[in-house]
N, CA and C atoms as a LAMMPS dump frame, in Angstrom:
ITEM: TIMESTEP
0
ITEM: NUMBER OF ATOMS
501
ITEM: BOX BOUNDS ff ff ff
-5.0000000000000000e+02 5.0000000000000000e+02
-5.0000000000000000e+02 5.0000000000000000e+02
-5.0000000000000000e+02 5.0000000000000000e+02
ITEM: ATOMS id mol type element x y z
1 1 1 N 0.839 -1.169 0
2 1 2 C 0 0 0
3 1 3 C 0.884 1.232 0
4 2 1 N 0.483 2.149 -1.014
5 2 2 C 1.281 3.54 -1.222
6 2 3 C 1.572 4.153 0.407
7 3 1 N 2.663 4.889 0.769
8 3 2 C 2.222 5.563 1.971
9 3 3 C 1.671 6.438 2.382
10 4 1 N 1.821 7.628 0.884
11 4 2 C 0.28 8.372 1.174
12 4 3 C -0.963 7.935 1.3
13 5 1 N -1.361 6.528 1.153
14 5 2 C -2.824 6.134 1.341
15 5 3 C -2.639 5.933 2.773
16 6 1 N -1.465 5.644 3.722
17 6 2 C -1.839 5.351 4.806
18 6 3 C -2.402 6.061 5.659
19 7 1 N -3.045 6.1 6.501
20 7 2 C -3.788 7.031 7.738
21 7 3 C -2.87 7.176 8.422
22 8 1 N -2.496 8.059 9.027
23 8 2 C -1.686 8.577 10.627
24 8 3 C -2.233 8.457 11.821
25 9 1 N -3.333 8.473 11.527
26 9 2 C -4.189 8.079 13.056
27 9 3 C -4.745 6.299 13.554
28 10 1 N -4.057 6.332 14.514
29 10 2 C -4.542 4.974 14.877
30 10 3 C -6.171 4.711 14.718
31 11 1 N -5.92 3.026 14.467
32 11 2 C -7.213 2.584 14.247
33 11 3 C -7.914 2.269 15.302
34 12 1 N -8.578 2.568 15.878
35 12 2 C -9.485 2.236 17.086
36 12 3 C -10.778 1.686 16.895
37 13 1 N -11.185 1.835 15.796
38 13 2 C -12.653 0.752 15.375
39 13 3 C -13.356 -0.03 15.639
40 14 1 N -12.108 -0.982 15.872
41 14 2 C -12.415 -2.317 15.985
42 14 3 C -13.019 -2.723 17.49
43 15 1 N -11.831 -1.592 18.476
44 15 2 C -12.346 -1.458 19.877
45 15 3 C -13.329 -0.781 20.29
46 16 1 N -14.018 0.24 19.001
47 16 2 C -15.557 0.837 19.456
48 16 3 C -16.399 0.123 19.445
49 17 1 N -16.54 -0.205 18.119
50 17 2 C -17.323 -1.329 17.905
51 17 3 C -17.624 -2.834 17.311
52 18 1 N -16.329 -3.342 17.694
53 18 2 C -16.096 -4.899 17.376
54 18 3 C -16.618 -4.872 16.391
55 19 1 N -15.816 -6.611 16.113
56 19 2 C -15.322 -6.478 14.616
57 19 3 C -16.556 -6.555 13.527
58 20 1 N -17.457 -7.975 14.097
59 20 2 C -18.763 -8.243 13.65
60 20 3 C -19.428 -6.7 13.009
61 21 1 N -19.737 -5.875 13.486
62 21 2 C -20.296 -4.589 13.189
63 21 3 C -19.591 -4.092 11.832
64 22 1 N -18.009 -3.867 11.926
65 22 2 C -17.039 -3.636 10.993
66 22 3 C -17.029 -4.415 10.174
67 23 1 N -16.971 -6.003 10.208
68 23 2 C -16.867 -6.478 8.698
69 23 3 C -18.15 -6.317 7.859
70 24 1 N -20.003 -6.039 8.66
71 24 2 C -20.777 -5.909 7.701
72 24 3 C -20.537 -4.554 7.219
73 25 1 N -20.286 -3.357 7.779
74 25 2 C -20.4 -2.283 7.113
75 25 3 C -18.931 -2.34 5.872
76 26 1 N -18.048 -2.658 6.445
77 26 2 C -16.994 -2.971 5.243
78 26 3 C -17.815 -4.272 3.985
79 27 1 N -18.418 -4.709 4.425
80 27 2 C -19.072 -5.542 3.128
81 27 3 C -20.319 -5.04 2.479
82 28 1 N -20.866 -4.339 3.418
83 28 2 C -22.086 -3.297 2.335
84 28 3 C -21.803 -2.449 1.229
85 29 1 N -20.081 -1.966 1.936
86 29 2 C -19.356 -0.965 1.188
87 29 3 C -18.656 -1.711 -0.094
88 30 1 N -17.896 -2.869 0.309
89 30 2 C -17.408 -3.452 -0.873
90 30 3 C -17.941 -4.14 -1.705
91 31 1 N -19.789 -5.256 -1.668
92 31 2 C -19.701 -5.626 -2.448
93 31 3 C -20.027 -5.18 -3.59
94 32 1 N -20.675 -3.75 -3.601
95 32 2 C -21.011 -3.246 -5.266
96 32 3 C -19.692 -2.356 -5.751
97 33 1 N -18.625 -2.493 -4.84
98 33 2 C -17.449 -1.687 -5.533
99 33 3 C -16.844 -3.313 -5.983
100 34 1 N -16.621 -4.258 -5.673
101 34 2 C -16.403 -5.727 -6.417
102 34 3 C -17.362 -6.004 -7.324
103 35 1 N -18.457 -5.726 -7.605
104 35 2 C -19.253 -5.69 -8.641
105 35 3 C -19.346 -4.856 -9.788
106 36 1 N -19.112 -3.514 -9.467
107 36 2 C -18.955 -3.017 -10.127
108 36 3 C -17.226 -2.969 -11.039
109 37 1 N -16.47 -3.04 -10.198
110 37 2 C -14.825 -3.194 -10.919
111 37 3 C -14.863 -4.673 -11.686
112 38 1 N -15.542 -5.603 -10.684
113 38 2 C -15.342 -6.794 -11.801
114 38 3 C -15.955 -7.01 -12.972
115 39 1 N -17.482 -5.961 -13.659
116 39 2 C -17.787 -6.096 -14.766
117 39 3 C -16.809 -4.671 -15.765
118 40 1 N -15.835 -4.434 -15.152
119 40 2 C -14.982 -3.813 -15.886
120 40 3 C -13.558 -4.35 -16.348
121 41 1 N -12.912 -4.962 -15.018
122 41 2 C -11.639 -5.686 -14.694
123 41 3 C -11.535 -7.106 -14.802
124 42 1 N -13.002 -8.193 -14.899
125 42 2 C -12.971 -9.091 -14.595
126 42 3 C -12.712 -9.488 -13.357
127 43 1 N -14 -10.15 -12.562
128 43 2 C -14.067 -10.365 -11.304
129 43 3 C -12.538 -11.466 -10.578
130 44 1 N -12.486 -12.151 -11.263
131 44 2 C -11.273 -13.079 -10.492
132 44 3 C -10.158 -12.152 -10.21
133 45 1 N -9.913 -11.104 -11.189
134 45 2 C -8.694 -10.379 -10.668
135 45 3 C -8.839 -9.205 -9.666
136 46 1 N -10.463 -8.59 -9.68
137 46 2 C -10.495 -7.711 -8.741
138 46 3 C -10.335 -8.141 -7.16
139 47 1 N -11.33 -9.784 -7.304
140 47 2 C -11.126 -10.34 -6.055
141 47 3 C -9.52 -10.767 -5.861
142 48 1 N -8.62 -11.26 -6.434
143 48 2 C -7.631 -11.194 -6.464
144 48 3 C -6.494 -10.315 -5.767
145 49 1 N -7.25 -8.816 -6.127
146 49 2 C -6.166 -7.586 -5.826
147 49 3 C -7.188 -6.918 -4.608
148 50 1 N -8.366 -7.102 -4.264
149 50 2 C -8.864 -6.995 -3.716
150 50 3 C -8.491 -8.313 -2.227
151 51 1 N -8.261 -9.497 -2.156
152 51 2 C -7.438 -10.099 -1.406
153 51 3 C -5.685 -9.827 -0.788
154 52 1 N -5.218 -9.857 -1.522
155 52 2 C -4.225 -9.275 -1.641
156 52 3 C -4.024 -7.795 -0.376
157 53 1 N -4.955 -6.645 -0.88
158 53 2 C -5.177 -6.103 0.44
159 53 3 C -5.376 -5.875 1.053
160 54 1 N -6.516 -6.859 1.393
161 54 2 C -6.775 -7.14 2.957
162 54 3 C -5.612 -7.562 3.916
163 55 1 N -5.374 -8.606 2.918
164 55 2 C -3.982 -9.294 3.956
165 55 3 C -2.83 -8.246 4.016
166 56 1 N -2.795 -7.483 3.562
167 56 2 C -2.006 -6.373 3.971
168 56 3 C -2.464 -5.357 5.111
169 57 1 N -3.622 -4.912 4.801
170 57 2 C -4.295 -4.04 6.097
171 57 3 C -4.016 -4.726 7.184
172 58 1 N -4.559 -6.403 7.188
173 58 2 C -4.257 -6.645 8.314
174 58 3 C -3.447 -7.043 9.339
175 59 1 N -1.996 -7.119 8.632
176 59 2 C -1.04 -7.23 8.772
177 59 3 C -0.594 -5.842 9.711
178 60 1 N -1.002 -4.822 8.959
179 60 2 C -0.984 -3.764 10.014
180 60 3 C -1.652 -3.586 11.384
181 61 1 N -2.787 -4.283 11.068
182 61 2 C -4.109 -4.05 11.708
183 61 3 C -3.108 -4.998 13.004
184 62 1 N -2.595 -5.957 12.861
185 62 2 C -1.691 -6.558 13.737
186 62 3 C -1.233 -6.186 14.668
187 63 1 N -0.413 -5.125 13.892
188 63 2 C 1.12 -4.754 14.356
189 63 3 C 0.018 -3.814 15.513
190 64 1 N -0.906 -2.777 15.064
191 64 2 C -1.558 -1.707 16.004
192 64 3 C -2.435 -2.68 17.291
193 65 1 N -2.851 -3.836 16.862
194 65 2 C -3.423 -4.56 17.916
195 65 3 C -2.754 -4.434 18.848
196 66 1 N -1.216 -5.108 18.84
197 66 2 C -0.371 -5.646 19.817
198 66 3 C -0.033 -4.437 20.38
199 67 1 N -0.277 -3.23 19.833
200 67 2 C 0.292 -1.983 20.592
201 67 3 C -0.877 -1.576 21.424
202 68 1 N -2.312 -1.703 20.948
203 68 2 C -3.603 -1.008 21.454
204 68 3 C -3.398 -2.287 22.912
205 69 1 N -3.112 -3.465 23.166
206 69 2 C -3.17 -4.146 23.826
207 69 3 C -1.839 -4.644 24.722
208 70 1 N -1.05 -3.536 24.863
209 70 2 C 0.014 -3.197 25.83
210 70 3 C 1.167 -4.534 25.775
211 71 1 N 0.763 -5.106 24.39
212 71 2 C 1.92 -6.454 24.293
213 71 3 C 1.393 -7.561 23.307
214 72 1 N 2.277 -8.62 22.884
215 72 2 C 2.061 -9.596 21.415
216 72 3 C 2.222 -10.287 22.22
217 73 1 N 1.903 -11.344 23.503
218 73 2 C 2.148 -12.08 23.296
219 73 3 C 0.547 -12.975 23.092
220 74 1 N 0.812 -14.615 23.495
221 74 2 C -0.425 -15.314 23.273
222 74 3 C -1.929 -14.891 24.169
223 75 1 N -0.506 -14.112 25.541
224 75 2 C -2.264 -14.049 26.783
225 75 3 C -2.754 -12.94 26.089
226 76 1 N -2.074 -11.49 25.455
227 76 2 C -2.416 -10.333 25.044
228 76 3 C -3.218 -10.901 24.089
229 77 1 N -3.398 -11.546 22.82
230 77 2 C -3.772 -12.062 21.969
231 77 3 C -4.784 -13.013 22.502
232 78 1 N -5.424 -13.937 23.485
233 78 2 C -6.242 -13.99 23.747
234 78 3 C -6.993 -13.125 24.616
235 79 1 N -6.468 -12.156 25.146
236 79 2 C -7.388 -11.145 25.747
237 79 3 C -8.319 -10.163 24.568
238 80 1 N -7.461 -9.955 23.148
239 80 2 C -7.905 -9.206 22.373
240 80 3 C -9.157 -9.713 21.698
241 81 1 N -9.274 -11.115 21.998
242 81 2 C -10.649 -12.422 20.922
243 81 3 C -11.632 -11.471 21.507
244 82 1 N -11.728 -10.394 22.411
245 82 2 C -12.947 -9.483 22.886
246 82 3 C -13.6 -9.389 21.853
247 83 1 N -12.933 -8.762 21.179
248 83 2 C -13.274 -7.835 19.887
249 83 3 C -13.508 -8.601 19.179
250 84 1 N -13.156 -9.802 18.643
251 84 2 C -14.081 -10.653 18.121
252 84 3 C -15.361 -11.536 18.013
253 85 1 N -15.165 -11.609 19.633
254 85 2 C -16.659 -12.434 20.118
255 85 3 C -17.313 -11.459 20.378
256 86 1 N -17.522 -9.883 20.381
257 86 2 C -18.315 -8.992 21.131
258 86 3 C -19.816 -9.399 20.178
259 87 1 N -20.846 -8.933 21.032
260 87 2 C -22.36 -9.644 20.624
261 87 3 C -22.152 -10.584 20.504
262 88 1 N -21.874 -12.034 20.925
263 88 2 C -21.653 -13.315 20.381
264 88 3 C -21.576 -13.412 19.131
265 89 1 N -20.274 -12.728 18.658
266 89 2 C -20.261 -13.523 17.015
267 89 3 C -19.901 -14.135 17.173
268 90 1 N -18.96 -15.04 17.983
269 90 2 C -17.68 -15.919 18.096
270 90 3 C -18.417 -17.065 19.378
271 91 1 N -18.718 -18.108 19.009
272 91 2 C -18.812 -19.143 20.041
273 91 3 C -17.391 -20.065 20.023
274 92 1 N -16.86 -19.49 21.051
275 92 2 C -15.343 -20.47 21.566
276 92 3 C -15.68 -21.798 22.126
277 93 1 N -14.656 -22.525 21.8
278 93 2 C -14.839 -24.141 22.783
279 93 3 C -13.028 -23.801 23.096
280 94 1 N -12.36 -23.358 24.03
281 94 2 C -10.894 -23.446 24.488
282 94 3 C -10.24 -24.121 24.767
283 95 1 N -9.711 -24.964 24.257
284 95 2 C -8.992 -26.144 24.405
285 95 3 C -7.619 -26.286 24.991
286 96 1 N -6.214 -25.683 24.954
287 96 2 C -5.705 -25.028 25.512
288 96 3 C -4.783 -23.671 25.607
289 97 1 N -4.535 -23.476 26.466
290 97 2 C -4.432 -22.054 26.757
291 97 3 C -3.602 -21.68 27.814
292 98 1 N -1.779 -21.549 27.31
293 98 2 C -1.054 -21.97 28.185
294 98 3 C -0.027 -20.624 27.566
295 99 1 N 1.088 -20.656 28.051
296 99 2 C 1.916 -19.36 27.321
297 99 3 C 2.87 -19.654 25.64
298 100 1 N 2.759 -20.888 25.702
299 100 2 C 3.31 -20.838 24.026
300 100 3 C 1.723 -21.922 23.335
301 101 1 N 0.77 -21.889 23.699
302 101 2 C -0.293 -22.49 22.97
303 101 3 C -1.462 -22.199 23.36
304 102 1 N -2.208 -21.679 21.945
305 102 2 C -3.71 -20.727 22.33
306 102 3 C -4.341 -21.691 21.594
307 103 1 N -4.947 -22.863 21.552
308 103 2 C -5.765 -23.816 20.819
309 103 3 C -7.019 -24.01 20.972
310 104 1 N -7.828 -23.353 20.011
311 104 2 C -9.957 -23.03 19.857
312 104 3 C -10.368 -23.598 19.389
313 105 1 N -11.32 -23.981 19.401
314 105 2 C -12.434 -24.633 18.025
315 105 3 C -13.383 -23.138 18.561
316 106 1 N -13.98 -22.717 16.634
317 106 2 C -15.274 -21.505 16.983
318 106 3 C -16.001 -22.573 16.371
319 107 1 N -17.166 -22.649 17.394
320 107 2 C -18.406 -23.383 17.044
321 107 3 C -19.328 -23.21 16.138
322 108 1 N -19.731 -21.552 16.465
323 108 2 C -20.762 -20.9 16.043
324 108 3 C -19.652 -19.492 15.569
325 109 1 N -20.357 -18.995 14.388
326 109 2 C -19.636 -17.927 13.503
327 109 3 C -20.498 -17.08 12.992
328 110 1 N -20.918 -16.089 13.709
329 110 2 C -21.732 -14.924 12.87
330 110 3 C -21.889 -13.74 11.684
331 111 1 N -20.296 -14.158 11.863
332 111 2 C -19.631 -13.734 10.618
333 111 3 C -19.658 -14.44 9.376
334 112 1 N -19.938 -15.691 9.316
335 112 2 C -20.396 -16.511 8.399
336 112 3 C -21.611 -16.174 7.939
337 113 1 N -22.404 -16.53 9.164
338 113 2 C -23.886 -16.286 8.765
339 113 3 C -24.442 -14.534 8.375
340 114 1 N -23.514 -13.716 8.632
341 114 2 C -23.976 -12.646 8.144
342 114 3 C -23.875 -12.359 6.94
343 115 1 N -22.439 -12.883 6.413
344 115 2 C -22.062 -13.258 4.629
345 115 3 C -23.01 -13.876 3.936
346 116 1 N -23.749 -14.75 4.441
347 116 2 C -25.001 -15.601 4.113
348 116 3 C -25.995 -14.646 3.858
349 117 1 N -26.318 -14.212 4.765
350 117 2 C -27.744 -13.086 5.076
351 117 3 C -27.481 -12.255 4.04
352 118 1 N -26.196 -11.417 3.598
353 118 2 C -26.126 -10.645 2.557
354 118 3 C -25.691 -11.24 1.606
355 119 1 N -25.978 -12.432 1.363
356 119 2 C -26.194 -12.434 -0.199
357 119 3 C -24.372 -13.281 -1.488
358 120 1 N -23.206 -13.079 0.134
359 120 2 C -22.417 -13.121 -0.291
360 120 3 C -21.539 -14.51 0.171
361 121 1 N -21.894 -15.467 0.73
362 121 2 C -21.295 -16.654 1.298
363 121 3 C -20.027 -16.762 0.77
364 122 1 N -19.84 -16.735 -0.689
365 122 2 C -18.296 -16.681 -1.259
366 122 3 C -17.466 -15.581 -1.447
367 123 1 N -17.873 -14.963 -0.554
368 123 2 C -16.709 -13.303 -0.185
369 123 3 C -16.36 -14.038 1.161
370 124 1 N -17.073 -14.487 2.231
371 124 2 C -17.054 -14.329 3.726
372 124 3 C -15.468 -14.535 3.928
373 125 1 N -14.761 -15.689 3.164
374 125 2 C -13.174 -16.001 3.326
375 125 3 C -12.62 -15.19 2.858
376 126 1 N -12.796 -14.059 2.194
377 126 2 C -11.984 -13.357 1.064
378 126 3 C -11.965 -12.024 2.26
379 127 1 N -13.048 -11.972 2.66
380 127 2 C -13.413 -10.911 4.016
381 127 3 C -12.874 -10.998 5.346
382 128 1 N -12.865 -11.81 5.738
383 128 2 C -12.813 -12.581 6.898
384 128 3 C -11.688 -13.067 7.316
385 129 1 N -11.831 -14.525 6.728
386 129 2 C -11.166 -15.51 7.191
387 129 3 C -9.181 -15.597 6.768
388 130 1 N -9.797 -14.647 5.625
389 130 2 C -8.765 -14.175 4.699
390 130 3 C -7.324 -13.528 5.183
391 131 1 N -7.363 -12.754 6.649
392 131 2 C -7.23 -11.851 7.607
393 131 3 C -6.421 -12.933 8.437
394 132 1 N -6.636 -13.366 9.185
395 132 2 C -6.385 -14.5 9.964
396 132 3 C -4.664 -14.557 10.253
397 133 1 N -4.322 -15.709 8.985
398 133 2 C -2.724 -15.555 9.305
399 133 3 C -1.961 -14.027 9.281
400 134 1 N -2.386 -13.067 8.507
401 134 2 C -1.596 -12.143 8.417
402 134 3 C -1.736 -11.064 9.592
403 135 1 N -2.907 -11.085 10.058
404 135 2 C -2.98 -10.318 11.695
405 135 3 C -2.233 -11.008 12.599
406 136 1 N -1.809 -12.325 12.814
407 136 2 C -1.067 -12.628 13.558
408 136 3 C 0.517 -12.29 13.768
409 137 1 N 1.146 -12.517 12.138
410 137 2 C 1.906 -12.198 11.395
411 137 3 C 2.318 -10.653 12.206
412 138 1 N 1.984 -9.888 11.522
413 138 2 C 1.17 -8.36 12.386
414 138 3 C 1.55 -8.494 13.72
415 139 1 N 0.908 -9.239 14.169
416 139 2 C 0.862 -8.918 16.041
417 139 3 C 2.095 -9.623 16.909
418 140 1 N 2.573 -10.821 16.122
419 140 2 C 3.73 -10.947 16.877
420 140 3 C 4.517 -12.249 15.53
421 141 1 N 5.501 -12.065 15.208
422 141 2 C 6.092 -12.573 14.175
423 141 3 C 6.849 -13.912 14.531
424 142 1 N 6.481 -14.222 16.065
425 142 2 C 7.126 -15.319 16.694
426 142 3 C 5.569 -16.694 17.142
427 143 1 N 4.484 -16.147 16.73
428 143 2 C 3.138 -16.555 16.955
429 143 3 C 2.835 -17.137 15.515
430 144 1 N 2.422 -18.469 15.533
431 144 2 C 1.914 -19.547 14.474
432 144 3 C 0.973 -19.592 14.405
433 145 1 N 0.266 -19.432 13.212
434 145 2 C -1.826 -20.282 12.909
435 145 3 C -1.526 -21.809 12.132
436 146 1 N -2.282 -22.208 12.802
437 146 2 C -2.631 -23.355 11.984
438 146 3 C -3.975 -23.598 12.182
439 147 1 N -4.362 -23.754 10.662
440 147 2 C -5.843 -23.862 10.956
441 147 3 C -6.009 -24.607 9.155
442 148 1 N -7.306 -25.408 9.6
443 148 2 C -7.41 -26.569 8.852
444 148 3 C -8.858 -26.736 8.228
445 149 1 N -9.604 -25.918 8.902
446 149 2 C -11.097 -25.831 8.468
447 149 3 C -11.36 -24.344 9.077
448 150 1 N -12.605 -24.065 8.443
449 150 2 C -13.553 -23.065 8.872
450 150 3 C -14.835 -23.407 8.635
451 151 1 N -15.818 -22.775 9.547
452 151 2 C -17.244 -22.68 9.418
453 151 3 C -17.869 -22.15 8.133
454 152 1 N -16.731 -21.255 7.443
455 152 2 C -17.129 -20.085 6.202
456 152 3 C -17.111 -21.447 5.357
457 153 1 N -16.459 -21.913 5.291
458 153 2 C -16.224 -23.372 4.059
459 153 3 C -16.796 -24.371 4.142
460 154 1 N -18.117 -24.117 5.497
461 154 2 C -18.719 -25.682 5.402
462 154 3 C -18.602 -26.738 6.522
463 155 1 N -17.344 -26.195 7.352
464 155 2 C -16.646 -27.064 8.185
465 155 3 C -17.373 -27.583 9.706
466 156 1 N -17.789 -28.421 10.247
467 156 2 C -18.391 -27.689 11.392
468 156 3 C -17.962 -27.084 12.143
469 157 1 N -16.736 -26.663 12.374
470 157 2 C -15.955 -25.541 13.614
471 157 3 C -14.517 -24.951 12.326
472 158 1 N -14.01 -24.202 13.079
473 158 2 C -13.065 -23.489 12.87
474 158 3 C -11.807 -24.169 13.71
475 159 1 N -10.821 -24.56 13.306
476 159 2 C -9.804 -25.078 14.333
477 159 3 C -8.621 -24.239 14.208
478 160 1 N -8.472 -23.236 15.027
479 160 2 C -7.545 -22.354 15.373
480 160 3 C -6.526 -22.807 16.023
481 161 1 N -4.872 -23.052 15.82
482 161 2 C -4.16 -23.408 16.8
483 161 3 C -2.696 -22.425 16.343
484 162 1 N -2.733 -21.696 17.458
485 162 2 C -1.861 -20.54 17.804
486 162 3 C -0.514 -21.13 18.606
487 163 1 N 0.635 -21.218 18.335
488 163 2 C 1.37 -21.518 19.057
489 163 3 C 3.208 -20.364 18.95
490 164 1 N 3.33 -20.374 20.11
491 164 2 C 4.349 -19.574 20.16
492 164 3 C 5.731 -19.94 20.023
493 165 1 N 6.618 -19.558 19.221
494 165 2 C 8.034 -20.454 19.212
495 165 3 C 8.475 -20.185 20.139
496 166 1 N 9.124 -21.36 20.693
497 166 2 C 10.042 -21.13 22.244
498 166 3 C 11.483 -20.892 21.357
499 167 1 N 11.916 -20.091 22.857
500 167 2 C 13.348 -19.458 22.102
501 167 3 C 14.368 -19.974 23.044
Protein backbone atom coordinates (compact mmCIF):
# COMPACT_ATOMS: atom_id res chain seq x y z
CA UNK A 1 0.00 0.00 0.00
CA UNK A 2 1.28 3.54 -1.22
CA UNK A 3 2.22 5.56 1.97
CA UNK A 4 0.28 8.37 1.17
CA UNK A 5 -2.82 6.13 1.34
CA UNK A 6 -1.84 5.35 4.81
CA UNK A 7 -3.79 7.03 7.74
CA UNK A 8 -1.69 8.58 10.63
CA UNK A 9 -4.19 8.08 13.06
CA UNK A 10 -4.54 4.97 14.88
CA UNK A 11 -7.21 2.58 14.25
CA UNK A 12 -9.49 2.24 17.09
CA UNK A 13 -12.65 0.75 15.38
CA UNK A 14 -12.42 -2.32 15.99
CA UNK A 15 -12.35 -1.46 19.88
CA UNK A 16 -15.56 0.84 19.46
CA UNK A 17 -17.32 -1.33 17.91
CA UNK A 18 -16.10 -4.90 17.38
CA UNK A 19 -15.32 -6.48 14.62
CA UNK A 20 -18.76 -8.24 13.65
CA UNK A 21 -20.30 -4.59 13.19
CA UNK A 22 -17.04 -3.64 10.99
CA UNK A 23 -16.87 -6.48 8.70
CA UNK A 24 -20.78 -5.91 7.70
CA UNK A 25 -20.40 -2.28 7.11
CA UNK A 26 -16.99 -2.97 5.24
CA UNK A 27 -19.07 -5.54 3.13
CA UNK A 28 -22.09 -3.30 2.33
CA UNK A 29 -19.36 -0.97 1.19
CA UNK A 30 -17.41 -3.45 -0.87
CA UNK A 31 -19.70 -5.63 -2.45
CA UNK A 32 -21.01 -3.25 -5.27
CA UNK A 33 -17.45 -1.69 -5.53
CA UNK A 34 -16.40 -5.73 -6.42
CA UNK A 35 -19.25 -5.69 -8.64
CA UNK A 36 -18.95 -3.02 -10.13
CA UNK A 37 -14.82 -3.19 -10.92
CA UNK A 38 -15.34 -6.79 -11.80
CA UNK A 39 -17.79 -6.10 -14.77
CA UNK A 40 -14.98 -3.81 -15.89
CA UNK A 41 -11.64 -5.69 -14.69
CA UNK A 42 -12.97 -9.09 -14.59
CA UNK A 43 -14.07 -10.36 -11.30
CA UNK A 44 -11.27 -13.08 -10.49
CA UNK A 45 -8.69 -10.38 -10.67
CA UNK A 46 -10.49 -7.71 -8.74
CA UNK A 47 -11.13 -10.34 -6.05
CA UNK A 48 -7.63 -11.19 -6.46
CA UNK A 49 -6.17 -7.59 -5.83
CA UNK A 50 -8.86 -7.00 -3.72
CA UNK A 51 -7.44 -10.10 -1.41
CA UNK A 52 -4.22 -9.27 -1.64
CA UNK A 53 -5.18 -6.10 0.44
CA UNK A 54 -6.77 -7.14 2.96
CA UNK A 55 -3.98 -9.29 3.96
CA UNK A 56 -2.01 -6.37 3.97
CA UNK A 57 -4.29 -4.04 6.10
CA UNK A 58 -4.26 -6.64 8.31
CA UNK A 59 -1.04 -7.23 8.77
CA UNK A 60 -0.98 -3.76 10.01
CA UNK A 61 -4.11 -4.05 11.71
CA UNK A 62 -1.69 -6.56 13.74
CA UNK A 63 1.12 -4.75 14.36
CA UNK A 64 -1.56 -1.71 16.00
CA UNK A 65 -3.42 -4.56 17.92
CA UNK A 66 -0.37 -5.65 19.82
CA UNK A 67 0.29 -1.98 20.59
CA UNK A 68 -3.60 -1.01 21.45
CA UNK A 69 -3.17 -4.15 23.83
CA UNK A 70 0.01 -3.20 25.83
CA UNK A 71 1.92 -6.45 24.29
CA UNK A 72 2.06 -9.60 21.42
CA UNK A 73 2.15 -12.08 23.30
CA UNK A 74 -0.42 -15.31 23.27
CA UNK A 75 -2.26 -14.05 26.78
CA UNK A 76 -2.42 -10.33 25.04
CA UNK A 77 -3.77 -12.06 21.97
CA UNK A 78 -6.24 -13.99 23.75
CA UNK A 79 -7.39 -11.14 25.75
CA UNK A 80 -7.90 -9.21 22.37
CA UNK A 81 -10.65 -12.42 20.92
CA UNK A 82 -12.95 -9.48 22.89
CA UNK A 83 -13.27 -7.84 19.89
CA UNK A 84 -14.08 -10.65 18.12
CA UNK A 85 -16.66 -12.43 20.12
CA UNK A 86 -18.32 -8.99 21.13
CA UNK A 87 -22.36 -9.64 20.62
CA UNK A 88 -21.65 -13.32 20.38
CA UNK A 89 -20.26 -13.52 17.01
CA UNK A 90 -17.68 -15.92 18.10
CA UNK A 91 -18.81 -19.14 20.04
CA UNK A 92 -15.34 -20.47 21.57
CA UNK A 93 -14.84 -24.14 22.78
CA UNK A 94 -10.89 -23.45 24.49
CA UNK A 95 -8.99 -26.14 24.41
CA UNK A 96 -5.71 -25.03 25.51
CA UNK A 97 -4.43 -22.05 26.76
CA UNK A 98 -1.05 -21.97 28.19
CA UNK A 99 1.92 -19.36 27.32
CA UNK A 100 3.31 -20.84 24.03
CA UNK A 101 -0.29 -22.49 22.97
CA UNK A 102 -3.71 -20.73 22.33
CA UNK A 103 -5.77 -23.82 20.82
CA UNK A 104 -9.96 -23.03 19.86
CA UNK A 105 -12.43 -24.63 18.02
CA UNK A 106 -15.27 -21.51 16.98
CA UNK A 107 -18.41 -23.38 17.04
CA UNK A 108 -20.76 -20.90 16.04
CA UNK A 109 -19.64 -17.93 13.50
CA UNK A 110 -21.73 -14.92 12.87
CA UNK A 111 -19.63 -13.73 10.62
CA UNK A 112 -20.40 -16.51 8.40
CA UNK A 113 -23.89 -16.29 8.77
CA UNK A 114 -23.98 -12.65 8.14
CA UNK A 115 -22.06 -13.26 4.63
CA UNK A 116 -25.00 -15.60 4.11
CA UNK A 117 -27.74 -13.09 5.08
CA UNK A 118 -26.13 -10.65 2.56
CA UNK A 119 -26.19 -12.43 -0.20
CA UNK A 120 -22.42 -13.12 -0.29
CA UNK A 121 -21.30 -16.65 1.30
CA UNK A 122 -18.30 -16.68 -1.26
CA UNK A 123 -16.71 -13.30 -0.18
CA UNK A 124 -17.05 -14.33 3.73
CA UNK A 125 -13.17 -16.00 3.33
CA UNK A 126 -11.98 -13.36 1.06
CA UNK A 127 -13.41 -10.91 4.02
CA UNK A 128 -12.81 -12.58 6.90
CA UNK A 129 -11.17 -15.51 7.19
CA UNK A 130 -8.76 -14.17 4.70
CA UNK A 131 -7.23 -11.85 7.61
CA UNK A 132 -6.38 -14.50 9.96
CA UNK A 133 -2.72 -15.56 9.30
CA UNK A 134 -1.60 -12.14 8.42
CA UNK A 135 -2.98 -10.32 11.69
CA UNK A 136 -1.07 -12.63 13.56
CA UNK A 137 1.91 -12.20 11.39
CA UNK A 138 1.17 -8.36 12.39
CA UNK A 139 0.86 -8.92 16.04
CA UNK A 140 3.73 -10.95 16.88
CA UNK A 141 6.09 -12.57 14.17
CA UNK A 142 7.13 -15.32 16.69
CA UNK A 143 3.14 -16.55 16.95
CA UNK A 144 1.91 -19.55 14.47
CA UNK A 145 -1.83 -20.28 12.91
CA UNK A 146 -2.63 -23.36 11.98
CA UNK A 147 -5.84 -23.86 10.96
CA UNK A 148 -7.41 -26.57 8.85
CA UNK A 149 -11.10 -25.83 8.47
CA UNK A 150 -13.55 -23.07 8.87
CA UNK A 151 -17.24 -22.68 9.42
CA UNK A 152 -17.13 -20.08 6.20
CA UNK A 153 -16.22 -23.37 4.06
CA UNK A 154 -18.72 -25.68 5.40
CA UNK A 155 -16.65 -27.06 8.19
CA UNK A 156 -18.39 -27.69 11.39
CA UNK A 157 -15.96 -25.54 13.61
CA UNK A 158 -13.06 -23.49 12.87
CA UNK A 159 -9.80 -25.08 14.33
CA UNK A 160 -7.55 -22.35 15.37
CA UNK A 161 -4.16 -23.41 16.80
CA UNK A 162 -1.86 -20.54 17.80
CA UNK A 163 1.37 -21.52 19.06
CA UNK A 164 4.35 -19.57 20.16
CA UNK A 165 8.03 -20.45 19.21
CA UNK A 166 10.04 -21.13 22.24
CA UNK A 167 13.35 -19.46 22.10
Amino acid sequence: MDKEMKNTKPDTLTQQIGVLVRREVEARILIPVIEALGNVFGREDVVRVIGDAIVEIARGQGAELAQAMGGNTLDHFMQSLQFWSQDNALELDVLKNDSHNLHFNVTRCRYAEMYKDLGIPELGCLLSCNRDYALIEGFNTGIELARTQTLMEGAPHCDFRYTAKRV
